[in-house]
C-alpha positions as CSV (number, residue, x, y, z in Angstrom):
1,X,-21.6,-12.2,39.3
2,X,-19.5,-15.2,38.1
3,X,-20.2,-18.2,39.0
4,X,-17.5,-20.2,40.9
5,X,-17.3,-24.1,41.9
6,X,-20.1,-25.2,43.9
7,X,-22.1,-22.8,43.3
8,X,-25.9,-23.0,43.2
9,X,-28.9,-20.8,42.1
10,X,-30.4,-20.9,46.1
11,X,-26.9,-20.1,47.3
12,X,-26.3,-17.1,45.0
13,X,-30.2,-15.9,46.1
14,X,-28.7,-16.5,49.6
15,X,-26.1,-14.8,49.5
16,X,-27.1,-11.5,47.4
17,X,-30.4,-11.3,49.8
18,X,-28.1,-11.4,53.2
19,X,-28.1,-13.4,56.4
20,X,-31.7,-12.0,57.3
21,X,-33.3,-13.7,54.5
22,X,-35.4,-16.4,55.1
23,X,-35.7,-19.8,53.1
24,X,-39.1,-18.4,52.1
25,X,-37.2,-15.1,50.6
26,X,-34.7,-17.5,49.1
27,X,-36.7,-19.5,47.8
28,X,-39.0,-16.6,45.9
29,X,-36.0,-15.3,44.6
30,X,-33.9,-18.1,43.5
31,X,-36.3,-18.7,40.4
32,X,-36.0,-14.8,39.5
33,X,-32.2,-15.1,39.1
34,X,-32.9,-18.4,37.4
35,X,-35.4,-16.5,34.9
36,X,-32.9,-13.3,34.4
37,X,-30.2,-16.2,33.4
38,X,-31.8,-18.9,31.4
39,X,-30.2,-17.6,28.3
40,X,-26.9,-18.1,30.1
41,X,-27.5,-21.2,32.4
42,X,-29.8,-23.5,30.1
43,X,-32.7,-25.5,30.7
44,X,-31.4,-27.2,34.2
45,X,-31.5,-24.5,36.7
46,X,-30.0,-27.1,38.6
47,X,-26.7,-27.2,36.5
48,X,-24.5,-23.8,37.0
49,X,-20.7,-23.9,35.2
50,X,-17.9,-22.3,36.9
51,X,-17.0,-19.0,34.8
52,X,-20.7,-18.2,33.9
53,X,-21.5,-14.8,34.4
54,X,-25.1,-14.2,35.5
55,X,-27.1,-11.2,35.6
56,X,-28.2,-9.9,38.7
57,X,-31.9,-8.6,38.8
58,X,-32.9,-5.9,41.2
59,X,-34.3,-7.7,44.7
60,X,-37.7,-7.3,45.0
């Protein structure tokens, strides 16, 4: 997935987990696509670029 402006990590999770996904599941998962990405994204999980493109680990 490439990241696009305004973009966040909990959004992404949001989004890849569907509309049945609660904040609890978002908020387990976020980290993981965090982890999968650090390489990529940096220390700041907080701080995504437009035009990254993150790895997308298998949902759990």
């Amino acid at each position: 997935m490439t990241v696009r402006i305004g973009d966040s990590l909990w959004g992404l999770s949001a989004a890849r987990l569907g509309p049945y996904a609660s904040d609890v599941d978002i908020a387990l998962d976020w980290p993981r696509l965090y982890q999968a990405n650090r390489d990529v994204i940096g220390d700041n999980p907080h701080l995504l670029r437009p035009g990254q493109v993150l790895r997308v680990p298998p949902v759990s």
